[in-house]
C-alpha positions in Angstrom: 3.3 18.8 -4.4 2.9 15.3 -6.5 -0.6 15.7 -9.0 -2.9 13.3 -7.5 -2.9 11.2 -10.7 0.9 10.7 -10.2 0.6 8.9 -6.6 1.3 5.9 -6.1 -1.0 4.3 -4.3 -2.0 0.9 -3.7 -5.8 -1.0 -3.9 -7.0 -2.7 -0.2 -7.6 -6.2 -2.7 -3.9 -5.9 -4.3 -1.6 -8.5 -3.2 1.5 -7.9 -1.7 4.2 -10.0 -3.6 7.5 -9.3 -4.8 6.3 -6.9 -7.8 4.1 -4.6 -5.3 7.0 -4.6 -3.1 10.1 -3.9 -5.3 7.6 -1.3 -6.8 7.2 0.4 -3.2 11.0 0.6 -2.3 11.6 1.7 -6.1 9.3 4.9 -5.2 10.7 5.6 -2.4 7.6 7.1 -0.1 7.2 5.8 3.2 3.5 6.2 3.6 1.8 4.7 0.8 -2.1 5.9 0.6 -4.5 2.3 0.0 -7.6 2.9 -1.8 -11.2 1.2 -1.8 -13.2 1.4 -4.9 -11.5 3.5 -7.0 -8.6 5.9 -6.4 -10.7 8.7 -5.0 -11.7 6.6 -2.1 -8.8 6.6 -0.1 -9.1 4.1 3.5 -6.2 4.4 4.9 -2.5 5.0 4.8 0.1 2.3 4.6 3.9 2.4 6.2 6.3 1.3 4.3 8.6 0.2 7.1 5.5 -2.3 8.2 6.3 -4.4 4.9 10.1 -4.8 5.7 10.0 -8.4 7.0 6.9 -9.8 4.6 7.7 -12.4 2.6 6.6 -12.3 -0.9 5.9 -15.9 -1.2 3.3 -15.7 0.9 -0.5 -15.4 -0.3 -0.8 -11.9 1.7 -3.6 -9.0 0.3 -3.2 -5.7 1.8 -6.7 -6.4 3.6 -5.0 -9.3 6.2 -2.5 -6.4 7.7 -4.8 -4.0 8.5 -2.8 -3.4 11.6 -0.2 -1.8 9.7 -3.1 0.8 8.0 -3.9 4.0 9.6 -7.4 4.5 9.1 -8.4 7.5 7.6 -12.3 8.3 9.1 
């Protein structure tokens, strides 16, 4: 099991651009975990086959594709 302080995991007020994204594929995971506050408030879980076709020219923040977050409640 990965420590918790080695996940990678993205904030909901990042924005997705072509750092975050050659980042993401780098890693390798296809769920990537999207946290609120800090890193111990994790909302929701991210797919990484939801960010195949974004374009990283585009102003884009993880909080305008919510549809591709599953909600954790």
């Amino acid at each position: 099991m990965t420590p918790f302080n080695d996940i990678f995991m993205i904030s909901i007020e990042d924005r997705i651009d072509f750092k975050v994204l050659s980042e993401i594929f780098k890693v390798g995971c296809s769920r990537i975990p999207i946290f609120g506050k800090d890193r111990n408030d994790i909302v929701g879980l991210m797919l990484a086959k939801d960010l195949l076709f974004v374009d990283p020219d585009v102003w884009l923040y993880i909080y305008m594709c919510m549809v591709g977050i599953i909600y954790m409640q």
